[in-house]
MIVOVEX-15429 format. One line per 5 residues: number of its first residue (from 1); their letters; for each residue x, y, z of C-alpha. Coordinates in nm, 2 decimals, decimal comma. Each point is the difference from the previous one (the first is absolute). Layout:
N
NUM> A> X Y Z ~ ... .
***
This chain:
326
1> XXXXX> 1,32 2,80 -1,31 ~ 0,17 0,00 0,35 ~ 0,08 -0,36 0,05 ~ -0,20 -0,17 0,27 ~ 0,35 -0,15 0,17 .
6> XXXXX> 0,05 0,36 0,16 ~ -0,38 0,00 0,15 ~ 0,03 -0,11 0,39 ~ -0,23 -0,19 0,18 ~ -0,05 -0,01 0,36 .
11> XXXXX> 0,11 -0,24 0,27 ~ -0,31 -0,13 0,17 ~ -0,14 0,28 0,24 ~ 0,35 0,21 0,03 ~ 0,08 0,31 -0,17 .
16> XXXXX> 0,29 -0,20 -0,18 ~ 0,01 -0,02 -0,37 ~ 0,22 -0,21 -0,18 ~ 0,00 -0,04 -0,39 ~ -0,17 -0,30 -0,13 .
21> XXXXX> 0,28 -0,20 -0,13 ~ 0,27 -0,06 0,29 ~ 0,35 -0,13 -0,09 ~ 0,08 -0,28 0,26 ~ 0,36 0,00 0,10 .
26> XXXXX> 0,04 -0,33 0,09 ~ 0,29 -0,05 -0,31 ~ 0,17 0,25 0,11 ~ 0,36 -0,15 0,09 ~ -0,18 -0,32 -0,07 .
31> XXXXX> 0,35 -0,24 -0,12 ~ -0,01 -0,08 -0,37 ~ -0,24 0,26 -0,09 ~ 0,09 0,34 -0,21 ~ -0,10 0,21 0,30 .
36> XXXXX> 0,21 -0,17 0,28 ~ 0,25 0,24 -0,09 ~ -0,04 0,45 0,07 ~ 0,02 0,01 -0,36 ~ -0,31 -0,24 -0,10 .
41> XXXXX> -0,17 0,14 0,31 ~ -0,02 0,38 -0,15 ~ -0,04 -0,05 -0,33 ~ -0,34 -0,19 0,12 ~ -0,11 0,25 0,27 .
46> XXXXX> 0,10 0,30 -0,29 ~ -0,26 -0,19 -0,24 ~ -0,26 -0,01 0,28 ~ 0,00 0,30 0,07 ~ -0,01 0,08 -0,33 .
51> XXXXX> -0,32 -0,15 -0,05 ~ -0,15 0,11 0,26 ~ 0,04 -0,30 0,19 ~ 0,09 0,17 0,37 ~ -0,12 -0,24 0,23 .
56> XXXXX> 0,30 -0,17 0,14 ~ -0,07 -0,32 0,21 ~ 0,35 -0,19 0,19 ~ 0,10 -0,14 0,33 ~ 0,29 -0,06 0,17 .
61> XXXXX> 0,06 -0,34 -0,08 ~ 0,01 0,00 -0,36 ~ 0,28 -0,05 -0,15 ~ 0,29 -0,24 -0,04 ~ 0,09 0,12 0,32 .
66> XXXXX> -0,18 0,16 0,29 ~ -0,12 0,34 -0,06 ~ 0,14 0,01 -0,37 ~ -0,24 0,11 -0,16 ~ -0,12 0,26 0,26 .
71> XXXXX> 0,37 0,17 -0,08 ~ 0,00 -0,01 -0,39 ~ -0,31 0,15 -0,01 ~ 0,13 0,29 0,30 ~ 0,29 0,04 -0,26 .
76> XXXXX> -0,20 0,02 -0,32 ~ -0,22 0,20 0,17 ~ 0,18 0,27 0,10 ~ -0,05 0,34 -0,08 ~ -0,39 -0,10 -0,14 .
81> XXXXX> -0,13 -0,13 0,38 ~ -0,29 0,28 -0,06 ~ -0,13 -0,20 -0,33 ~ -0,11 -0,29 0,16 ~ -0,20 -0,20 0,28 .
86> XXXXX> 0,22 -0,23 0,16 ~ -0,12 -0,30 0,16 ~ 0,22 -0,27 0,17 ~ -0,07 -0,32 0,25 ~ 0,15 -0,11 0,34 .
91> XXXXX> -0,04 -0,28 0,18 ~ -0,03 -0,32 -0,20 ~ -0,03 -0,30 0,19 ~ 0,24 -0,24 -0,17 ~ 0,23 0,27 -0,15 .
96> XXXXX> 0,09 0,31 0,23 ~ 0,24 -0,03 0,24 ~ -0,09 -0,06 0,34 ~ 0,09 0,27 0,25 ~ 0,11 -0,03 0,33 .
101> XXXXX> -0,27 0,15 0,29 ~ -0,27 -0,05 -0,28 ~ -0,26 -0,22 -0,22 ~ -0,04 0,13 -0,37 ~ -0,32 0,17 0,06 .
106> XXXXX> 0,15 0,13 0,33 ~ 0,05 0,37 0,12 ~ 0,38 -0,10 -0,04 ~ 0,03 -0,11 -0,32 ~ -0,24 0,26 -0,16 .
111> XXXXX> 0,22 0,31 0,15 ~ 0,37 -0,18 -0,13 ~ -0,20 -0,09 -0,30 ~ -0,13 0,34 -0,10 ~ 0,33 0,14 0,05 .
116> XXXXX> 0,18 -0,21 -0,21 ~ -0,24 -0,01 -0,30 ~ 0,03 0,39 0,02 ~ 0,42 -0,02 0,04 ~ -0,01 -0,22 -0,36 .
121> XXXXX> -0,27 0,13 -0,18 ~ 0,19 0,38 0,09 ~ -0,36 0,16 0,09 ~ -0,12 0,15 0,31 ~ -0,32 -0,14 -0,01 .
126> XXXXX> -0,22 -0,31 -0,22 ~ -0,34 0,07 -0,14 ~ -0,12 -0,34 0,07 ~ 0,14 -0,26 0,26 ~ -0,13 -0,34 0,06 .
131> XXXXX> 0,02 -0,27 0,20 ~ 0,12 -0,27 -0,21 ~ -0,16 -0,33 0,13 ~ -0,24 -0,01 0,30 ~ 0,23 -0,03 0,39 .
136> XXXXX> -0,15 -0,23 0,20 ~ 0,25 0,03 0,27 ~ -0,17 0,38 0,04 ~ -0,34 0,14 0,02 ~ -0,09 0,20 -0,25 .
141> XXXXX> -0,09 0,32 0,21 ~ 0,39 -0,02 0,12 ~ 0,05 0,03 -0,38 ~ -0,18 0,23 -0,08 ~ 0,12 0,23 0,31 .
146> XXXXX> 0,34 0,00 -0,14 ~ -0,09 0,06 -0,34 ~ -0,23 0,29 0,13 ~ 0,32 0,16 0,14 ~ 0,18 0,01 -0,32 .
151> XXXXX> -0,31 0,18 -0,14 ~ -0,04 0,27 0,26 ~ 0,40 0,01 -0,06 ~ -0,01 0,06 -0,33 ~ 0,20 -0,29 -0,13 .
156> XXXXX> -0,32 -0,16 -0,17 ~ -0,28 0,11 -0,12 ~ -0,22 -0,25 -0,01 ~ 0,03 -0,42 0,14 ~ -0,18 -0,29 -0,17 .
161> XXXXX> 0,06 -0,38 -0,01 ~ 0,06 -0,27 -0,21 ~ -0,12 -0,39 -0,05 ~ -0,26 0,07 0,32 ~ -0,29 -0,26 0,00 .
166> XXXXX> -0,34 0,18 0,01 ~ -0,09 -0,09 0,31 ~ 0,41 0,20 0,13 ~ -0,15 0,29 -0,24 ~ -0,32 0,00 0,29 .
171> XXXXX> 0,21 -0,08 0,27 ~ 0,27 0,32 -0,11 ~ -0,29 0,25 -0,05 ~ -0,21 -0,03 0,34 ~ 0,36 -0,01 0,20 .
176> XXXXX> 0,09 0,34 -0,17 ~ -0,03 0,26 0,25 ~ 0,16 0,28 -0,20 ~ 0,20 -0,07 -0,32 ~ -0,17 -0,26 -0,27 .
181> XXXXX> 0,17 -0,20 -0,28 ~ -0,11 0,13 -0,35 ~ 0,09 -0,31 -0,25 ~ 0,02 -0,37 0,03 ~ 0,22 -0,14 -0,27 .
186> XXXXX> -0,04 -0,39 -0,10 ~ 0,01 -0,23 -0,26 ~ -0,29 0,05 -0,25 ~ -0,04 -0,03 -0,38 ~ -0,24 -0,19 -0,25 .
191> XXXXX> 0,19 -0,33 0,11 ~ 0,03 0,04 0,33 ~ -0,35 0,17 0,14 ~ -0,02 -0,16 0,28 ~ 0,00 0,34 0,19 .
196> XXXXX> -0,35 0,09 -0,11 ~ -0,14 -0,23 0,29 ~ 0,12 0,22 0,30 ~ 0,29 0,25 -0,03 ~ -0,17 0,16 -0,28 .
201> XXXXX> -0,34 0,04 0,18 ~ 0,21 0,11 0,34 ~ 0,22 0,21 -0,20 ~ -0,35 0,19 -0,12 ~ -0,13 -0,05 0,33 .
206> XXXXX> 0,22 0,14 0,21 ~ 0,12 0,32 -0,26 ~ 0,35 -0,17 -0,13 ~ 0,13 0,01 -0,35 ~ 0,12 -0,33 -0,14 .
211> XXXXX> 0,37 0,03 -0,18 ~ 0,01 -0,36 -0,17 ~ 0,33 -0,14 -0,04 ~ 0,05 -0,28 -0,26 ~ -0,22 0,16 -0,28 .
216> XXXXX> 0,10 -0,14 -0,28 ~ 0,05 -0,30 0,20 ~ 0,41 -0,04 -0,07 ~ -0,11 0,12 -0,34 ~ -0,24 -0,27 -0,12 .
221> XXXXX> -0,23 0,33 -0,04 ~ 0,17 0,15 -0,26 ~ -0,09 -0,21 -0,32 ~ 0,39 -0,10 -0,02 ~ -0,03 -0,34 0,10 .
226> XXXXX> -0,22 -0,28 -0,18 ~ -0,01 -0,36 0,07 ~ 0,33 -0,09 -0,22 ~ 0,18 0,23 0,24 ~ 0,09 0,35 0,00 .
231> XXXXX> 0,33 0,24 0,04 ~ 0,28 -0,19 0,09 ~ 0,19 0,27 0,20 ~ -0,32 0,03 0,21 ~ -0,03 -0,06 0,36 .
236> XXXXX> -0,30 -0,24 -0,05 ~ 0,22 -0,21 -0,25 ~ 0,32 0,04 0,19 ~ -0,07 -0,07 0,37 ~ -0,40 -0,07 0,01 .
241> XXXXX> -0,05 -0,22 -0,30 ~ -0,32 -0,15 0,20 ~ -0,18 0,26 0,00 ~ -0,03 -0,01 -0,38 ~ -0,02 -0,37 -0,02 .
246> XXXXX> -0,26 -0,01 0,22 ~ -0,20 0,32 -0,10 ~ -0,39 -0,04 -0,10 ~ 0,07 0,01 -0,41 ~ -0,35 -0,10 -0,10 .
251> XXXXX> -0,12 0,34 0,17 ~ 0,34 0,23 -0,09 ~ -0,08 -0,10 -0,32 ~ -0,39 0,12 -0,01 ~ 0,14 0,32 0,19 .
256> XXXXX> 0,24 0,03 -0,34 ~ -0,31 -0,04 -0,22 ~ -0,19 0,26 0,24 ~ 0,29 0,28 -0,03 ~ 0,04 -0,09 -0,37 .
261> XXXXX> -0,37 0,06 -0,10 ~ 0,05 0,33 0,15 ~ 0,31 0,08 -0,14 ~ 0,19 0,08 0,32 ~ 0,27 -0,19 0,11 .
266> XXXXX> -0,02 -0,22 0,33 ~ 0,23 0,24 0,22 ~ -0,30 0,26 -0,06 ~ -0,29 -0,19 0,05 ~ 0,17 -0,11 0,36 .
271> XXXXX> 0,06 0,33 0,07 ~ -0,32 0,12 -0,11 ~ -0,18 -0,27 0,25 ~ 0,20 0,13 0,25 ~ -0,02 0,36 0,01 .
276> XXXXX> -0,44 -0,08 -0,06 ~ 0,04 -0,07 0,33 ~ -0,07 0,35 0,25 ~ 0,24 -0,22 0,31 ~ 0,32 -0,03 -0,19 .
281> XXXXX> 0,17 0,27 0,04 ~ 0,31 -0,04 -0,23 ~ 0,09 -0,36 -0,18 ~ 0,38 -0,03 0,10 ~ 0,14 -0,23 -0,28 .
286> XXXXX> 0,43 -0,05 0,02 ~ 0,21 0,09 -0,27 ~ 0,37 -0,10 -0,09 ~ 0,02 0,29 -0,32 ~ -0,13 0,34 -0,12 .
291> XXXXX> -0,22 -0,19 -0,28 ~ -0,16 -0,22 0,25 ~ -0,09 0,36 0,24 ~ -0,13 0,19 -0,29 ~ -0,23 -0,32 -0,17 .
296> XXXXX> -0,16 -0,04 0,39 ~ -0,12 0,39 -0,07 ~ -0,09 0,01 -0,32 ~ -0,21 -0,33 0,09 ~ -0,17 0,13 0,29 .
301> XXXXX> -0,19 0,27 -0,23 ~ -0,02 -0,17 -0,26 ~ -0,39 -0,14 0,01 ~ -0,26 0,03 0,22 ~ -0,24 -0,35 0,02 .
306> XXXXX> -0,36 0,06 0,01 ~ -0,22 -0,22 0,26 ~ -0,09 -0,25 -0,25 ~ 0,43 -0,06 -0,09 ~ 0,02 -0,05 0,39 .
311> XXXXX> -0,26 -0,24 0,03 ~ 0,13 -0,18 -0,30 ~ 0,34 0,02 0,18 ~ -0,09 -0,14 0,37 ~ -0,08 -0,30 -0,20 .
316> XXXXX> 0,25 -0,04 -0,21 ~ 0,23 0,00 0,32 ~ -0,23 -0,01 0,27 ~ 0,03 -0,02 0,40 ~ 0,08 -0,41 0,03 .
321> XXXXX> -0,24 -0,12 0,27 ~ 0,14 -0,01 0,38 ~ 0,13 -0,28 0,09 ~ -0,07 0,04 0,40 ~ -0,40 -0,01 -0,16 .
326> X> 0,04 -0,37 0,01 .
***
């Protein structure tokens, strides 16, 4: 049986396709993890690839230093560029660089941008490019007119955006007057759904395929972690102990009674609820080593829930009411 990990599924409205598991890249030359060095970066990239996992999801400031990881993965890369979409970010608000002449979202800073990204990453062009956080210092039409030259210049293919409101998702579709963003990637998984009020309905809306980042949410997701604590070399346990201390472990552990009446393991069912879902385009979940790459794929075709396990799922971790309701 061909495994499902090599089917690709389409990004909103475009003619891109990207597989259905991504590899986020945001460890790469992250300090104190096994792929902040070349070495720990290729032997992950060599097991996604391996798997099928071709999707490749950066930016230019991850990394222990400023555009680190955008160079690891040009070096690991190299020789293979034709194997993969690449995807990278400019522009973030509290973590790019300013430029001289130029606001982040600016004409400016999207040309210098571009043309380092492409100088690291050793390419000549990126599959994907997005706007990190929204600019607003610049209209979005000035955007979008220097991302539209790097289009008709061959240096991307295609522009999208990330952590957009819906109501920025409106406002950067009717300003379009030629090139459109594709994708809108944001926070989203079974414990943080908030995005179902209005980016998701926008994202449908408006033709955009949603690329959630935090999946697993910092690995929470992945049945690894119970209330009497969880890996010790993990980041959760290491530098964001909170977010286990505080998690919801009434509901993780019905979710673990869920996947176990199934026989599936929780990494599957969450992405399984995922991939249900026709506006995610690809479910871009970090790794730090080969295992953790090639469990993400075998997970993601692993079990496919009917309506009634979905049902039974939205309310085992359901959409917490909004608190601007009143």
């Amino acid at each position: 049986m061909t495994s499902p990990v090599l089917l690709l599924r389409g990004v909103g409205r475009s003619g891109l396709r990207v597989s259905a598991v991504g590899l986020g890249c945001n460890n790469f030359g992250r300090a104190g993890t096994a792929t902040e060095t070349i070495e720990g970066t290729r032997a992950v990239l060599d097991a996604a690839i391996g798997a099928g996992v071709t999707f490749l999801d950066t930016a230019d400031m991850y990394g222990r230093e400023f555009g680190l990881s955008e160079s690891l993965l040009g070096e690991a890369l190299e020789g293979r560029r034709d194997q993969v979409v690449l995807a990278t970010k400019f522009g973030h608000s509290d973590f790019a660089p300013a430029i001289s002449g130029g606001a982040k979202g600016s004409r400016t800073h999207v040309r210098r941008a571009v043309e380092a990204s492409l100088r690291r990453l050793r390419t000549d062009w990126i599959d994907l490019y997005q706007l990190h956080t929204p600019d607003p210092s610049t209209p979005i039409d000035e955007t979008l007119d220097a991302l539209s030259d790097l289009v008709r210049e061959g240096k991307v293919r295609y522009v999208g955006h990330s952590n957009f409101a819906g109501w920025q998702i409106a406002e950067a579709d009717h300003a379009a007057r030629g090139v459109r963003f594709v994708s809108t990637q944001n926070q989203y998984s079974l414990l943080a759904r908030a995005a179902e009020r209005e980016v998701i309905p926008a994202a449908e809306r408006y033709g955009l395929g949603l690329l959630p980042f935090f999946p697993l949410h910092n690995g929470l997701l992945t049945g690894k972690f119970t209330r009497d604590g969880g890996p010790e070399d993990s980041r959760i346990m290491r530098q964001r102990r909170h977010l286990w201390s505080e998690a919801p472990w009434d509901a993780l552990e019905r979710y673990q009674a869920f996947c176990d009446a199934r026989g599936i393991s929780m990494l599957e069912a969450t992405f399984a609820w995922f991939l249900s879902k026709p506006v995610v385009s690809s479910v871009i979940a970090g790794a730090t080593s080969p295992e953790q790459v090639r469990a993400n794929a075998a997970a993601a075709t692993a079990w496919t829930p009917s309506g009634e396990d979905l049902v039974e799922l939205d309310g085992i971790l359901p959409l917490p009411a909004d608190p601007a309701a009143g």
